[in-house]
C-alpha positions in Angstrom: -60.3 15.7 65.7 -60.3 16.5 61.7 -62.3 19.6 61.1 -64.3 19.0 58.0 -64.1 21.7 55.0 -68.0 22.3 55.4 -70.4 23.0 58.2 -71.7 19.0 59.1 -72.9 20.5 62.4 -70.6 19.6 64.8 -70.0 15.6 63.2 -66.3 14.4 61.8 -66.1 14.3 58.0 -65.2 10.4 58.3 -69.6 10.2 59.3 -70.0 10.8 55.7 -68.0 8.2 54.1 -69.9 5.4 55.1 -72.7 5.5 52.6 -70.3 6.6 50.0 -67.7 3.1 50.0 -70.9 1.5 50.6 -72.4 2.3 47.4 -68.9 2.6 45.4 -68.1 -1.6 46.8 -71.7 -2.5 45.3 -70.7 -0.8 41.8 -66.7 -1.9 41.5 -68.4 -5.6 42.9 -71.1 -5.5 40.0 -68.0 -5.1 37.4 -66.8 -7.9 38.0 -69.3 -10.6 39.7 -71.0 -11.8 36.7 -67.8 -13.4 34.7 -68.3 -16.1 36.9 -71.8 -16.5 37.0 -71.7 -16.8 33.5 -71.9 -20.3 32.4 -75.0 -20.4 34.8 -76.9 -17.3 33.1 -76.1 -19.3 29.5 -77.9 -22.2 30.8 -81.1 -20.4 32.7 -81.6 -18.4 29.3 -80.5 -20.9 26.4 -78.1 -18.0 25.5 -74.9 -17.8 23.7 -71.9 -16.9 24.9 -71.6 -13.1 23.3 -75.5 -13.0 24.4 -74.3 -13.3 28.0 -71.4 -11.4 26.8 -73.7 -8.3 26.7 -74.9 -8.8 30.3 -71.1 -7.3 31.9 -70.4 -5.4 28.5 -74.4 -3.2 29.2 -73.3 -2.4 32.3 -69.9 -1.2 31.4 -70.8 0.8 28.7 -73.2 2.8 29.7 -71.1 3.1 33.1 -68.1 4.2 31.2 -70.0 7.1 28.8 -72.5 8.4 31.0 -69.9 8.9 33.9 -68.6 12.5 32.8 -71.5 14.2 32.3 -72.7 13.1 35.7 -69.5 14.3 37.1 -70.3 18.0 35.5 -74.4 17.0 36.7 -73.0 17.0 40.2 -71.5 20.3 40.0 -74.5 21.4 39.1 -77.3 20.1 41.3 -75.4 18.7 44.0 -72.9 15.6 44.5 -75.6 14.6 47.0 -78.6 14.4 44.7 -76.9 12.6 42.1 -75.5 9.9 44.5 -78.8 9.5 46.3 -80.5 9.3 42.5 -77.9 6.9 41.3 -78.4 4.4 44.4 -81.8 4.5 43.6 -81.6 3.7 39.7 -78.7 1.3 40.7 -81.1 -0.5 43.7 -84.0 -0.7 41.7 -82.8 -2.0 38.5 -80.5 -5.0 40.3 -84.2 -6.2 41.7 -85.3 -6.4 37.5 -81.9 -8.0 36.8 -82.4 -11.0 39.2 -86.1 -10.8 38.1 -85.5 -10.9 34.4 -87.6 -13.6 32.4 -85.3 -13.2 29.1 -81.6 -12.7 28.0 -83.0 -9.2 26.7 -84.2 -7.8 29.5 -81.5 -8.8 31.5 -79.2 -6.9 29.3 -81.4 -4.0 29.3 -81.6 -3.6 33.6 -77.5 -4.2 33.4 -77.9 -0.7 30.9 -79.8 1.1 33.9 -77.7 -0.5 36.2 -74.6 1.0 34.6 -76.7 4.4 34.4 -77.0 4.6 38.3 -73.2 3.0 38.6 -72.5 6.3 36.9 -74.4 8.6 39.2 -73.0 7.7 41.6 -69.1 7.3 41.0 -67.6 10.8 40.8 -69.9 12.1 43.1 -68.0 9.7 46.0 -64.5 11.4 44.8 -66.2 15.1 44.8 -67.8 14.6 48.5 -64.3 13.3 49.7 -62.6 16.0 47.9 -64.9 18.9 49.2 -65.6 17.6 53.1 -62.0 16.4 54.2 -59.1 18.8 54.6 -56.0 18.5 52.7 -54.2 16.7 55.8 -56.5 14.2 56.1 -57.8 13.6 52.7 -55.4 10.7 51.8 -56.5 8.8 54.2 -60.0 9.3 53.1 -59.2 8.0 49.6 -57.3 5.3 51.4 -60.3 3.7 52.5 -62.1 4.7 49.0 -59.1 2.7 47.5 -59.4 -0.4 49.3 -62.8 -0.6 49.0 -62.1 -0.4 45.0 -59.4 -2.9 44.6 -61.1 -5.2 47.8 -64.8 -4.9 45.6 -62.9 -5.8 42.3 -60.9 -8.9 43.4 -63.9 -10.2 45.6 -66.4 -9.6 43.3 -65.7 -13.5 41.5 -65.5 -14.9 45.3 -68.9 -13.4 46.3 -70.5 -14.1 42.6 -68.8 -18.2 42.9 -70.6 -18.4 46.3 -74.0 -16.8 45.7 -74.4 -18.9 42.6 -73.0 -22.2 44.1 -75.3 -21.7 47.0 -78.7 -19.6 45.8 -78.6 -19.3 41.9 -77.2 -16.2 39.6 -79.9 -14.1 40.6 -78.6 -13.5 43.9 -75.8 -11.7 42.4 -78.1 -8.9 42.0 -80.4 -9.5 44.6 -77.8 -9.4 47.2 -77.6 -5.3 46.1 -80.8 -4.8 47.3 -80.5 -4.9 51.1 -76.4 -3.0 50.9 -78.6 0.0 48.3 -81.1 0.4 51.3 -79.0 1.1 53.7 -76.5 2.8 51.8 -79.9 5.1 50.6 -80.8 5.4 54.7 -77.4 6.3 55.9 -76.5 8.6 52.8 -79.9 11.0 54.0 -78.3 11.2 57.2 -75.0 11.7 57.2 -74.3 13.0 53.6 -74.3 17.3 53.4 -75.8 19.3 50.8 -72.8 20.7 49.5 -72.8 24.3 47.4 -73.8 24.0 43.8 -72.7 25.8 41.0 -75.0 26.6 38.1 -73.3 27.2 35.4 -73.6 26.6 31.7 -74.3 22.7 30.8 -72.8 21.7 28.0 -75.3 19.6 26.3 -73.4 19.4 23.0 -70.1 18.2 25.0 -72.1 15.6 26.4 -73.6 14.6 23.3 -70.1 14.3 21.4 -68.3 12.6 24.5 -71.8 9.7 24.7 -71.6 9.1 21.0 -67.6 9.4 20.5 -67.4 7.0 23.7 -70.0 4.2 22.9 -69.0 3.9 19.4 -65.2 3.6 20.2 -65.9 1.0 23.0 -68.4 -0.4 21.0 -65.9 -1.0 18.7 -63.2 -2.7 21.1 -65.9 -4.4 22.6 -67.3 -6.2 19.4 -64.5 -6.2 17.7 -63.7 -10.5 17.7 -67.6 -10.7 17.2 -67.6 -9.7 14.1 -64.0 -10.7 13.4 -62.8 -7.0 13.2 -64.5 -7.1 10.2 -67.6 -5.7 8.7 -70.9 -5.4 11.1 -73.1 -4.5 8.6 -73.0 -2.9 4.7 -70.3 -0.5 4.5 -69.5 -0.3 8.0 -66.8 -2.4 9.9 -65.5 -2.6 13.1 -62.2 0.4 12.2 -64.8 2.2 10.6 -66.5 2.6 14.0 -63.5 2.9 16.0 -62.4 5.0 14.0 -65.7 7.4 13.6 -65.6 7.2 17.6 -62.0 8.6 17.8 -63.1 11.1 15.3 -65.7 12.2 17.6 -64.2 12.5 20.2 -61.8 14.7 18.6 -64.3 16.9 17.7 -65.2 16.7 21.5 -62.1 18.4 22.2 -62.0 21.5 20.1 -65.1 21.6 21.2 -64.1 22.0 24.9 -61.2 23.8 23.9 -63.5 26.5 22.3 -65.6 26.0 25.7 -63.1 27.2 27.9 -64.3 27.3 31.0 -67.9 26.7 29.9 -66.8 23.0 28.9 -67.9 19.8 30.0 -64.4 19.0 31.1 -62.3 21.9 31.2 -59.2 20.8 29.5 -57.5 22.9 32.1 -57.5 20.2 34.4 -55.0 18.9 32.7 -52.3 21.5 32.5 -51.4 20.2 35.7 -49.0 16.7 35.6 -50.2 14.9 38.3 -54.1 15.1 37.1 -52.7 13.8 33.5 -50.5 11.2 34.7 -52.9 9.7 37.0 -55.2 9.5 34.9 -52.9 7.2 32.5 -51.9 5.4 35.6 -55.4 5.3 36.7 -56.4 3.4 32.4 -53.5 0.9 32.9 -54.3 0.1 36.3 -57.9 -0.7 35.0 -56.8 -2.3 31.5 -54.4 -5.1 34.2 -57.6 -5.3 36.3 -59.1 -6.7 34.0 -56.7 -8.7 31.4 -55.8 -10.1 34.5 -59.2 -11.9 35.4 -60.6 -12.8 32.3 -58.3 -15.3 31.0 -57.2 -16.7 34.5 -60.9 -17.7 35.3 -61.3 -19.2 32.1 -58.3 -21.5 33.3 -59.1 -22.6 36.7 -62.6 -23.8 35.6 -61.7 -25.1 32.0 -58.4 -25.8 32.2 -57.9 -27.1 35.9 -61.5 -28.0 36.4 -62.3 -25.8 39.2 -65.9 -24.9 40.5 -66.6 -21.5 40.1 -66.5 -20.7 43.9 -63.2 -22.8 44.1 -61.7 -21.3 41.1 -62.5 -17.7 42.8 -60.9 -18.9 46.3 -57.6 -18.4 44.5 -58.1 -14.6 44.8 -59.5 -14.5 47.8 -55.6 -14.5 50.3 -55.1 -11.3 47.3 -58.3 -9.8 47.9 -58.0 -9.7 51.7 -54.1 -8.4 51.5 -55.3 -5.7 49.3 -57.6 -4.2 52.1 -55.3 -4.6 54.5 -53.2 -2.7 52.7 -55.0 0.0 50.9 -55.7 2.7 53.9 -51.9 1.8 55.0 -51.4 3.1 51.7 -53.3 6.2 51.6 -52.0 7.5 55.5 -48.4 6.7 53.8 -49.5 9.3 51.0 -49.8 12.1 53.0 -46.4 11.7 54.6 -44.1 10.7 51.6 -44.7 11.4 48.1 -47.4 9.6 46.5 -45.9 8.6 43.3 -43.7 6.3 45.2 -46.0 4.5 46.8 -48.1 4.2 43.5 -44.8 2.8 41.3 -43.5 0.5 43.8 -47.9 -0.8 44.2 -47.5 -1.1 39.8 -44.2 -2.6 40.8 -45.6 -5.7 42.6 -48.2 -6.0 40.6 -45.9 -6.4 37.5 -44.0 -9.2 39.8 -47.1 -10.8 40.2 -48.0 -11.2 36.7 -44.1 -12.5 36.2 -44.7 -15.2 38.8 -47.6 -16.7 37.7 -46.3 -16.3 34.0 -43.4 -18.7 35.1 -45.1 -20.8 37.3 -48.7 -21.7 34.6 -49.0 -24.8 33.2 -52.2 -27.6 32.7 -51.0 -29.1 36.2 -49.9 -26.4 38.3 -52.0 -26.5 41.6 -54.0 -24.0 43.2 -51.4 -23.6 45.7 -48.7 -21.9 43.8 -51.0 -19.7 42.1 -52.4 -18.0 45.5 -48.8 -17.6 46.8 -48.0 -15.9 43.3 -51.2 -13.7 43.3 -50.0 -12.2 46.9 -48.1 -9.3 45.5 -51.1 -8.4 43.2 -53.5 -7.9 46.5 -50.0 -6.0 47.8 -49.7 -3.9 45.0 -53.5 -3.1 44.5 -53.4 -2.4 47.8 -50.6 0.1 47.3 -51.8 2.2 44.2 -55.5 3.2 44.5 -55.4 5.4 46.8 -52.4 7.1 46.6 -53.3 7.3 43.0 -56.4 9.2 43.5 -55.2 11.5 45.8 -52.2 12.8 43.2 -54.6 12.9 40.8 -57.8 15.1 43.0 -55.1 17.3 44.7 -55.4 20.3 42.7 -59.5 20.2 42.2 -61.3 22.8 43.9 -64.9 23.0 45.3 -66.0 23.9 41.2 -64.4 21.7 39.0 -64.8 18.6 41.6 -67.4 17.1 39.9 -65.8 17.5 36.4 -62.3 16.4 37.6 -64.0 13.4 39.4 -66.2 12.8 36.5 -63.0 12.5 34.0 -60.9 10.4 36.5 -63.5 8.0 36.4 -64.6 7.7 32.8 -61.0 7.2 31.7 -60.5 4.3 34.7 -63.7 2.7 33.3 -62.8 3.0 29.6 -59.5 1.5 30.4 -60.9 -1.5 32.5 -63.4 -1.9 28.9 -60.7 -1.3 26.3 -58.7 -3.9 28.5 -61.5 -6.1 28.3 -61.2 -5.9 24.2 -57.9 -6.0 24.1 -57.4 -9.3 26.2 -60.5 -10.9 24.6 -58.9 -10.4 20.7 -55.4 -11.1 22.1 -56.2 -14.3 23.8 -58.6 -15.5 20.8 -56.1 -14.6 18.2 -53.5 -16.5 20.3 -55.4 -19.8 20.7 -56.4 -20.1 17.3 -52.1 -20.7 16.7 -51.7 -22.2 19.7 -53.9 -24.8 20.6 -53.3 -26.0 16.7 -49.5 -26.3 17.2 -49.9 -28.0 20.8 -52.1 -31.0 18.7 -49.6 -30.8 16.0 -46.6 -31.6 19.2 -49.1 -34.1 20.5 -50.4 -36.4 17.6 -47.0 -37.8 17.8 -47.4 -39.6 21.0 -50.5 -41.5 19.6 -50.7 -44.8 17.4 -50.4 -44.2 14.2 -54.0 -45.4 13.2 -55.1 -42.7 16.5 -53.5 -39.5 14.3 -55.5 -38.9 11.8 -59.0 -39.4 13.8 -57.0 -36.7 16.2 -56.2 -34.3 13.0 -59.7 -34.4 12.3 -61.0 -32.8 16.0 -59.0 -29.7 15.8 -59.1 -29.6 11.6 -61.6 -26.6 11.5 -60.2 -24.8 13.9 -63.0 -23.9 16.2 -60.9 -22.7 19.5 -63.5 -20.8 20.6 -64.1 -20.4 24.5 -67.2 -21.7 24.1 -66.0 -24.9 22.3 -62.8 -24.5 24.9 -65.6 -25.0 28.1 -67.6 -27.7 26.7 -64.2 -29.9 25.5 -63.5 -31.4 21.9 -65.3 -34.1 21.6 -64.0 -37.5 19.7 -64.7 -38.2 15.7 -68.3 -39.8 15.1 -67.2 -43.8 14.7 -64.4 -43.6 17.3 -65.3 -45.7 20.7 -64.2 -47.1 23.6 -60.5 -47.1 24.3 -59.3 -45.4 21.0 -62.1 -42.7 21.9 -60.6 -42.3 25.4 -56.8 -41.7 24.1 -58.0 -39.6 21.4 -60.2 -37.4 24.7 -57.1 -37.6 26.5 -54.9 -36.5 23.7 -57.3 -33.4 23.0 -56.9 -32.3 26.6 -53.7 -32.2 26.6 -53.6 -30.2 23.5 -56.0 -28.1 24.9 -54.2 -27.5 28.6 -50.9 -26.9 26.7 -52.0 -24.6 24.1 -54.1 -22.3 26.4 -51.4 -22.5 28.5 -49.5 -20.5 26.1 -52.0 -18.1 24.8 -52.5 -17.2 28.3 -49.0 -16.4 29.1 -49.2 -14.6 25.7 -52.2 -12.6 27.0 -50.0 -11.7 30.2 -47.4 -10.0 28.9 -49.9 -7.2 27.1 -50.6 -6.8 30.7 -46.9 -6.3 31.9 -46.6 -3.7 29.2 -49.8 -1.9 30.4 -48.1 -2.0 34.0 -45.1 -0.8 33.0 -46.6 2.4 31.3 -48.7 3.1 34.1 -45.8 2.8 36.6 -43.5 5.0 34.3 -46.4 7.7 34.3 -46.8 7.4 38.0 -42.7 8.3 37.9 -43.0 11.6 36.7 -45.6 12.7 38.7 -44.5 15.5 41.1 -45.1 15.7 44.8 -47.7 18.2 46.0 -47.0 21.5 47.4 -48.8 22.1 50.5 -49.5 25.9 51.4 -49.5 28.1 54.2 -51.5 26.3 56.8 -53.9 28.9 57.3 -55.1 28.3 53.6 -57.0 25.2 55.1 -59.0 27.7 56.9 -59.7 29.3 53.7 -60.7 26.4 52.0 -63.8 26.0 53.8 -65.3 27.3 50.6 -64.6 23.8 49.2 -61.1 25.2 47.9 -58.2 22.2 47.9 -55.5 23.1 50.2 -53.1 21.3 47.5 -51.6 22.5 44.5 -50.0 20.0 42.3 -47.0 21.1 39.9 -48.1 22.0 36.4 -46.8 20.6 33.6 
């Protein structure tokens, strides 16, 4: 039996990670559940599309800036208070989403939504870190992995099926029921841990909020305002810029801190902890360049329903669990960076094999069979990656160590967001023009210039994209229907390209992160009495410093 690093009165340490993957799969499902419920939540609120747009980017915002200072807030009162507080706050306001009467409100209950969602997260990693021993612990983040790439990849088959079947609202509401009994088994089973109270850094956690939101704010809004000005003297670099200013600020202020800090920048004098954390951003920034324009093409492109066009995941999404606790046992017998390259590894084959395979008229088919090494390779680094990365926290810096992990993984999945969103925009504003230009050709000549005309102003936007181009006013009947056909195939062809476009961004975020998880160096387990030791929360794991 695995002897648990604190007193949980006679139970294993695998009784208290029930509640926590429980809560964790409802926060990594809510990241990614609504892009497919979104044409539906246009329709119900006579919304635009970067109306809705605000409904995911809410929720990842105020996950991704509020997520460190709950890490150090854990540390302080208690990983279990804060998870217990953030299931709450994450129940409660999932009831007002799927209740909301306007776009606005919507928007604002995905804000509070986020605020629980980051609550809870590093408090999951700190518990697992601080109850199970060294020897055991990887397989403890195993499951913690699977349930994060599992959640992520089925998040679009679970939203496609809820809203097919019930509505959009039952994307939310379906949180209610999995936050009660998370709440009920989490008072049970979950232990009040030692806190440490220490000084709070309230002006840390003022620079990191502010340097954060305006820095994804930035990314985020950037093609909104067509990384251009926002308002007066102030533009989109201006902001980003101001944010990465800030956050410089943030560190000489932590710096001067020391040990005081919000995040003591000794965390990251050791490799692993800074590699994984790059790992951990690129792994995040695929996550999601990888969904974003692939949905848009199964349901505008191929003309899948939403629940169809999710199905393609779902062989991926199943693997990937399969896989993940595999993954994290494997961890704690080999060294973990291997396991973590060779998971970036098939993920990057993946990407290759749906790059060479996408066109208008691929079928659905081909693209599950290339998807299969993406559920492999997510499968493969999660856990392993966590592991590398939480082996040298101890029983005080837990929370904080957590608490960064997690802010930089959610800033990479928003800054991937961004970065996909302007690539693949950019892209099909040159694309989609020079696919017409390749297929006016095959039309009568008094058909060409009526086909100029559609694609003349060149509005490619994914809005105009899902709704289709539509013929010139005056052009009917069969001369309409070549023209439609015509457009289409311009269409399929040049978002065909953008999208491969968009992929390779992705390949190069894979590669880094699967260089970085290269040079990470295999723990060095001590004496085995130092287990014993550790009781006080102390990591029996020290990873090489840099």
């Amino acid at each position: 039996m695995t002897t648990p690093l604190v007193d949980l009165k006679g139970r294993s340490p695998w009784s208290v990670l029930p509640p926590l993957v429980l809560g964790f799969f409802m926060i990594m499902v809510d990241t990614t559940i609504v892009n497919i419920a979104v044409p539906s939540i246009q329709k119900a609120f006579d919304a635009n599309l970067t109306d809705v747009g605000w409904v995911n980017s809410g929720y990842l915002l105020s996950f991704a800036v509020l997520m460190l200072p709950a890490g150090r807030l854990g540390d302080r009162y208690g990983p279990r208070a804060l998870f217990m507080f953030g299931l709450v706050l994450f129940t409660v306001a999932s009831a007002a989403c799927g209740l909301a009467g306007s776009i606005g409100f919507l928007i604002l209950a995905r804000v509070v939504q986020g605020v629980g969602a980051a609550a809870m997260t590093p408090q999951t990693m700190a518990v697992i870190t601080r109850v199970f021993p060294a020897k055991s612990r990887g397989a403890a983040l195993g499951v913690w992995g699977m349930v994060a790439g599992l959640a992520t990849i089925a998040g679009p088959v679970l939203g496609g099926l809820l809203v097919e079947s019930w509505g959009w609202e039952w994307i939310f509401y379906v949180n209610i029921p999995v936050g009660v009994v998370a709440l009920v088994w989490a008072v049970a089973t979950v232990p009040h841990l030692e806190t440490h109270k220490r000084y709070f850094d309230v002006a840390g956690t003022v620079l990191a909020v502010v340097g954060l939101f305006l820095l994804i704010f930035g990314l985020q809004e950037g093609d909104t305002y067509d990384w251009g000005t926002i308002t007066g003297p102030i533009g989109i670099w201006e902001l980003i810029g101001a944010g990465l200013v800030v956050l410089g600020v943030f560190v000489f202020w932590q710096h001067r801190l020391g040990e005081k800090a919000l995040l003591p920048l000794r965390l990251f004098h050791y490799r692993n902890f800074s590699l994984a954390n790059v790992s951990a951003f690129m792994i995040s920034f695929a996550m999601l360049g990888i969904f974003f324009p692939l949905t848009i093409f199964l349901q505008s492109i191929l003309g899948l329903s939403p629940l169809h066009a999710a199905l393609v995941n779902l062989p991926a999404s199943l693997l990937s669990g399969v896989v993940a606790p595999f993954a994290g046992r494997l961890s704690d017998r080999i060294n973990g960076k291997w396991v973590v390259a060779a998971g970036f590894g098939f993920i990057a084959l993946s990407l290759v094999l749906v790059y060479s395979v996408l066109s208008p008229d691929v079928s659905e088919a081909t693209l599950v069979w290339c998807m299969i090494p993406f559920g492999f390779g997510t499968g493969l680094v999660f856990s392993p990656m966590v592991n590398l990365a939480t082996a040298g926290l101890d029983h005080r810096t837990a929370g904080a160590g957590a608490g960064a992990f997690n802010t930089i993984r959610q800033v990479g999945s928003v800054v991937g967001s961004a970065a996909i969103v302007a690539m693949l925009t950019g892209r099909l504003t040159t694309t989609i023009p020079d696919a017409a230009r390749s297929v006016v050709s095959t039309l009568p000549g008094d058909l060409q210039a009526p086909f100029a005309k559609i694609f003349s102003g060149g509005d490619v936007s994914a809005d105009t994209i899902q709704q289709g181009f539509q013929p010139p006013a005056g052009v009917t009947g069969d001369a309409a229907r070549q023209i439609g056909a015509a457009a289409q195939q311009a269409v399929g062809d040049g978002f065909t390209v953008a999208v491969k476009d968009t992929l390779l961004l992705v390949v190069g975020a894979l590669v880094v992160g699967g260089v970085a998880a290269l040079f990470m160096s295999p723990t060095r387990r001590k004496a085995a009495d130092t287990d014993a030791a550790s009781g006080a929360g102390e990591s029996a794991e020290e990873p090489a410093a840099v």
